[in-house]
C-alpha positions as CSV (number, residue, x, y, z in Angstrom):
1,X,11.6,-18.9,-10.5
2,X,14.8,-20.7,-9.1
3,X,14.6,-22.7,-6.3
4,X,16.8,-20.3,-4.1
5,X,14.3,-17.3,-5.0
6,X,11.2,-19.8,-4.3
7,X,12.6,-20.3,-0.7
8,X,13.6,-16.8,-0.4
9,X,9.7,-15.8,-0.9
10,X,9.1,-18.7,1.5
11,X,10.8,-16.9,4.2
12,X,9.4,-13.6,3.5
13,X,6.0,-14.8,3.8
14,X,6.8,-16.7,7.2
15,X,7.9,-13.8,8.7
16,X,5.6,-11.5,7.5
17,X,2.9,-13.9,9.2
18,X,5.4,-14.0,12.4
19,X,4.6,-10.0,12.5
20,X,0.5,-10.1,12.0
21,X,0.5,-13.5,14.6
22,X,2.8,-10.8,17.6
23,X,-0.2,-8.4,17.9
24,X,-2.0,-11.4,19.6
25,X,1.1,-10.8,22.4
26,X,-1.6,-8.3,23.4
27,X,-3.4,-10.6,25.7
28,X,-0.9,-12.4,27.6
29,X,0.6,-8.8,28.1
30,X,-2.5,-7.9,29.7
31,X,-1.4,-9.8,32.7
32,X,0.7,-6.8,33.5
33,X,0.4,-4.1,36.1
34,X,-0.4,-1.8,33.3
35,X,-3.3,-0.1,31.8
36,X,-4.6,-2.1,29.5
37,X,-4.1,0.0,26.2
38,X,-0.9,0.2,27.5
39,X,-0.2,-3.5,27.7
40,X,-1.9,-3.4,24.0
41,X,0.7,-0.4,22.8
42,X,3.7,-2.4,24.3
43,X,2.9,-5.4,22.5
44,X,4.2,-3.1,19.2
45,X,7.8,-3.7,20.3
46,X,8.0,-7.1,18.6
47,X,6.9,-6.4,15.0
48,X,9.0,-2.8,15.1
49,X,11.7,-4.9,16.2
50,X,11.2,-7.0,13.3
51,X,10.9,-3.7,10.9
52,X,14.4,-3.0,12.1
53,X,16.2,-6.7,11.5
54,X,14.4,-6.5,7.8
55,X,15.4,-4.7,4.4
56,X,13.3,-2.0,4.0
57,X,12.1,-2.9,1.1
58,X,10.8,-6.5,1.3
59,X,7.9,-8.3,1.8
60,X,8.4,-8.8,5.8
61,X,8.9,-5.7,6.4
62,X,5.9,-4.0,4.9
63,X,4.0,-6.0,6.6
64,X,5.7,-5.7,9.4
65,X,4.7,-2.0,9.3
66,X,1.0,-3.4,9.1
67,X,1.2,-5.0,12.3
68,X,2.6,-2.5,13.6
69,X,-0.4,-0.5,12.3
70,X,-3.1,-2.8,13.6
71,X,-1.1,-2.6,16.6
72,X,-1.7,1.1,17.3
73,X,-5.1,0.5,16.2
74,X,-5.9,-1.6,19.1
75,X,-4.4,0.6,21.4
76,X,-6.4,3.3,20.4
77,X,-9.9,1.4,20.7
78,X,-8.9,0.2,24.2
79,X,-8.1,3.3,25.6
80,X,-11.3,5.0,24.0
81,X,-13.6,2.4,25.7
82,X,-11.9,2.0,28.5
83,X,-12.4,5.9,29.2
84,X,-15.7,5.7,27.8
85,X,-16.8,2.5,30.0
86,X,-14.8,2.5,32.7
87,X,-17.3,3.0,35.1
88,X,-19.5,0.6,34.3
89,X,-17.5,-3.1,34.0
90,X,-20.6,-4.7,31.9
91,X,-19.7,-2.1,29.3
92,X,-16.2,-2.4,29.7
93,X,-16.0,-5.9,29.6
94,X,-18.5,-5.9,26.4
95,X,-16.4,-3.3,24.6
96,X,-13.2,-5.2,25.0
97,X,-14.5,-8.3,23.8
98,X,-15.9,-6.8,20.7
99,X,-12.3,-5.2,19.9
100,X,-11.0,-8.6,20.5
101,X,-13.4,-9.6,18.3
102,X,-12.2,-7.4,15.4
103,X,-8.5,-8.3,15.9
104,X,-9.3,-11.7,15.1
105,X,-11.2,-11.2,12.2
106,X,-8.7,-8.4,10.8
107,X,-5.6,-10.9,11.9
108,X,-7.3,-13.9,9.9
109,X,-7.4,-11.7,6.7
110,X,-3.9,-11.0,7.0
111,X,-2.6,-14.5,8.0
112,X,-4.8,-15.4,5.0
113,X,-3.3,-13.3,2.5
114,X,0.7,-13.4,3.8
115,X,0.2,-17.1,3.2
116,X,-0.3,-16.4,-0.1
117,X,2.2,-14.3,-0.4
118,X,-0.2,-10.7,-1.4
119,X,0.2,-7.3,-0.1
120,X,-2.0,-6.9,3.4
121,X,-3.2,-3.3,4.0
122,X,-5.5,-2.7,7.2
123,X,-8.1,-0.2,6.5
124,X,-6.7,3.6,5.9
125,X,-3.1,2.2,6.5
126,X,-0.1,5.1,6.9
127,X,2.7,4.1,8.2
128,X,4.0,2.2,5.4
129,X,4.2,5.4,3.7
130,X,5.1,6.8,7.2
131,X,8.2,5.0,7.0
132,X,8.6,4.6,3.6
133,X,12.3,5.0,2.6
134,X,11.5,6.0,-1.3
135,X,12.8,9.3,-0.9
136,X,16.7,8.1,-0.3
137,X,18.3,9.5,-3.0
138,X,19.6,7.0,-5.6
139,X,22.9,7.2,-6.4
140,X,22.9,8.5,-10.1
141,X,26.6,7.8,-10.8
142,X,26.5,4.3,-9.9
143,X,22.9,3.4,-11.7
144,X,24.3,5.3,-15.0
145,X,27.2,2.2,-15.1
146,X,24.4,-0.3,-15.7
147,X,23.3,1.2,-18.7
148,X,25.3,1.0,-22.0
149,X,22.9,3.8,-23.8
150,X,23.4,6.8,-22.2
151,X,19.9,8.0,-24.0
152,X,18.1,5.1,-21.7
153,X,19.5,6.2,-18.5
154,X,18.4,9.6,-19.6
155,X,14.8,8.3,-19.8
156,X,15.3,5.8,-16.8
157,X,16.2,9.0,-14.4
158,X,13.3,10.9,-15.5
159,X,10.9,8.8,-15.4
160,X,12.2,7.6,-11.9
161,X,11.9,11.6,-11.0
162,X,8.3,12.0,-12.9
163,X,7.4,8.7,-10.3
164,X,8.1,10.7,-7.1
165,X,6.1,13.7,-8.7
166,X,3.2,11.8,-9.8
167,X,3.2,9.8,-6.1
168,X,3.5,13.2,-4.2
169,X,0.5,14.6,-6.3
170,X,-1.6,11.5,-5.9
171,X,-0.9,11.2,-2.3
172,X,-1.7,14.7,-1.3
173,X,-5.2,14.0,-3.6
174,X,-6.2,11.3,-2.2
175,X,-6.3,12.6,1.2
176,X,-9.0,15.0,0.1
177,X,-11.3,12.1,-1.0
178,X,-14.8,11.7,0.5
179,X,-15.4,7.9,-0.9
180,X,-13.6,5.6,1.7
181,X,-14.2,3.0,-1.0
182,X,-12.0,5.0,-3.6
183,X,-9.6,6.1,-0.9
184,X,-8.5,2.9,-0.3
185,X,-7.8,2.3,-4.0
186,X,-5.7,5.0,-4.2
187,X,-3.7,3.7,-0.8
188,X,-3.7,0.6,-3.1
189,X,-2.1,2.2,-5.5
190,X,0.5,4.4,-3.7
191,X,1.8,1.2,-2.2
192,X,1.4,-0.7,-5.9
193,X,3.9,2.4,-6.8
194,X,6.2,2.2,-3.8
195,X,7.0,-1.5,-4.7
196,X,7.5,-0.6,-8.1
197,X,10.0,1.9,-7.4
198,X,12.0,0.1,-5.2
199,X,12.0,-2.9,-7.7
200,X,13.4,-0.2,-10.5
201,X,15.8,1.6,-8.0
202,X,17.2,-2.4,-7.3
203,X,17.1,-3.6,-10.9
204,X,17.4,-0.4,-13.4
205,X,17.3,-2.6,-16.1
206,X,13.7,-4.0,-15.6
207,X,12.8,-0.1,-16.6
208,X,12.6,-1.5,-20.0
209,X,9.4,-3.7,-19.2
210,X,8.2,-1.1,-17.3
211,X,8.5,2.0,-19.7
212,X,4.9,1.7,-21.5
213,X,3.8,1.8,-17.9
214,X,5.5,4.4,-16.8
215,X,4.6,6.8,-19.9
216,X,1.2,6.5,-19.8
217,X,-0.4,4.9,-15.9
218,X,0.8,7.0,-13.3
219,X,0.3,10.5,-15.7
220,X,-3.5,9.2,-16.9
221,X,-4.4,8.4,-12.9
222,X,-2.9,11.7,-11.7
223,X,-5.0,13.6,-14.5
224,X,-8.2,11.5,-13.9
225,X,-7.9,12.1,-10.0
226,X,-7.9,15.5,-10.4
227,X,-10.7,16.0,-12.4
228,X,-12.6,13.7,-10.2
229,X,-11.5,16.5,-7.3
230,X,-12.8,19.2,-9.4
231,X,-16.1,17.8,-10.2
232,X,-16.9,16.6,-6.5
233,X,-16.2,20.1,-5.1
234,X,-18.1,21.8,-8.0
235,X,-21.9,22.6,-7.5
236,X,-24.0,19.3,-7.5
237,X,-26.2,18.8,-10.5
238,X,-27.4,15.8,-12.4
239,X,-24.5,16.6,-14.9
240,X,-22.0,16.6,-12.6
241,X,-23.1,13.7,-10.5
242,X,-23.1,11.5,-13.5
243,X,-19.6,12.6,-14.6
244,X,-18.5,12.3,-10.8
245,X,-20.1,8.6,-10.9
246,X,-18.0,7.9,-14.8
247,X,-14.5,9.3,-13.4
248,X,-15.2,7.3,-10.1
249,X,-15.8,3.8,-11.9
250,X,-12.7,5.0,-14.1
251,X,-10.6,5.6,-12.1
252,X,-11.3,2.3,-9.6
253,X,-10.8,0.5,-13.0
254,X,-7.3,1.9,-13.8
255,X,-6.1,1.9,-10.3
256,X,-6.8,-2.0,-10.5
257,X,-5.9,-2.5,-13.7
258,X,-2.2,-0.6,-12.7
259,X,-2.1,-3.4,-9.5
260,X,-2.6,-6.2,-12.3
261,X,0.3,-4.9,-14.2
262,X,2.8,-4.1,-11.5
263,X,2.2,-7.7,-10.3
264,X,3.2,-8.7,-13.7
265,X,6.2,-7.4,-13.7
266,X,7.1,-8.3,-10.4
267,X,6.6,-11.7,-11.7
268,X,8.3,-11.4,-15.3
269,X,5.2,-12.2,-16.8
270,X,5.6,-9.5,-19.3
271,X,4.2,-11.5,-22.6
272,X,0.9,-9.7,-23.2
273,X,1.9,-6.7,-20.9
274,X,2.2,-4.4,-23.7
275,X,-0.9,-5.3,-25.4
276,X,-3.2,-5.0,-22.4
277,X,-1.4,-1.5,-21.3
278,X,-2.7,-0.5,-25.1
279,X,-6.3,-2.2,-24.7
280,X,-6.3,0.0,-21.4
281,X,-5.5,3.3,-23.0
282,X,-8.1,2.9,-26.2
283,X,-10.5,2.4,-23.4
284,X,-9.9,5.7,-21.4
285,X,-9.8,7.3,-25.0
286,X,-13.1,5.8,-25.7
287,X,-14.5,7.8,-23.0
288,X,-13.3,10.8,-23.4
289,X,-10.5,11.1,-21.0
């Protein structure tokens, strides 16, 4: 990594912390003739703002989405409570604080992991994919001049159209999932797959590192998801319990093991990228999938 790219990441990072650290604008704002939720909801303006000044697409900005997320979060507890308690100021006062109390825990997580410079997703997170600009159509013309082969660009475009098919799908299943735990892997994923489009949309070439991936992950997890589906809404049995509980611990595996690899190429660390995509798939053969 050159040193103009390590202080590029350096920024991203401190401003993706800048938007997690404005939700705490929530208290001072409470000072305000206002309802409180409403104090809460107005201190939103600051990360959106940020969203705005960002490139879509980068670190900062995702995460500035996030705070803007735990943002709305906030404002939705504190007007529930204060609704639900706002007769009685013991219970008010005792709600409040215990929201407070979550903020901080769920603001030290993501301070934590922005510092680090990783992905921060606040439980059963939307509006990245809200506001997610991945359906701008690319301009075909222009990517085609990048690649000498015409036969590559061929593949590049369809896998790049096979992507937005296989996110649709997967989005739209996932949503019909009764595990919050495997839920959350697949909102995992979906962003793991945002990021990855944008980074072949930027740089068409990288599709090269990326093609094994591309033929085989997003395919397999669309295919395993379903069948998972169709096995939780068939008629419970021992049988289909334990192949519920396989596809589950499958599926969690691949989805993880597809966040492992996109990081990888994110990185350039491509070495043994091949060879663990191929460990992966004799794996999932193994079982029968």
């Amino acid at each position: 990594m050159t040193e103009v790219q390590s202080e590029q990441n350096q920024e991203e990072k401190k401003w993706a912390r800048r938007a997690h650290i404005s939700t705490l604008l929530t208290y001072p704002m409470a000072l305000l003739p206002f309802p409180f939720y409403i104090s809460s909801l107005g201190a939103m303006i600051y990360p959106f703002v940020m969203w705005l000044s960002r490139t879509k697409s980068s670190y900062s900005a995702k995460q500035s989405l996030e705070a803007m997320y735990l943002q709305a979060l906030l404002s939705l507890g504190y007007f529930g409570f204060g609704t639900k308690f706002g007769d009685d100021r013991v219970l008010l006062v005792f709600s409040y604080v215990f929201m407070a109390f979550l903020h901080v825990i769920f603001l030290g997580i993501a301070i934590y992991r922005t510092t680090i410079g990783k992905p921060h997703h606040y439980p059963f997170s939307f509006f990245p994919l809200l506001f997610s600009n991945s359906k701008t159509k690319e301009n075909w013309n222009e990517l085609k001049k990048k690649f000498e082969d015409k036969v590559e660009f061929s593949e590049y475009k369809s896998q790049m159209e096979k992507l937005d098919e296989f996110r649709l799908s997967t989005e739209k299943d996932a949503k019909s999932l009764t595990d919050v735990t495997l839920q959350g892997l697949c909102n995992e994923y979906l962003h793991s797959l945002s990021d990855l489009r944008v980074k072949l949309a930027e740089d068409p070439l990288s599709y090269r590192k990326a093609k094994q991936f591309l033929n085989y992950f997003p395919e397999t997890v669309s295919k395993i998801l379903s069948q998972y589906i169709r096995v939780s809404q068939s008629v419970s049995s021992p049988d289909s319990e334990k192949r519920k509980t396989e596809l589950n611990s499958l599926l969690s595996e691949v989805i993880k093991t597809t966040e492992q690899v996109r990081n990888k190429l994110k990185a350039d660390e491509t070495l043994n990228l091949d060879v663990e995509i191929t460990a992966m798939k004799k794996n999932i053969e193994f079982g029968g999938y």
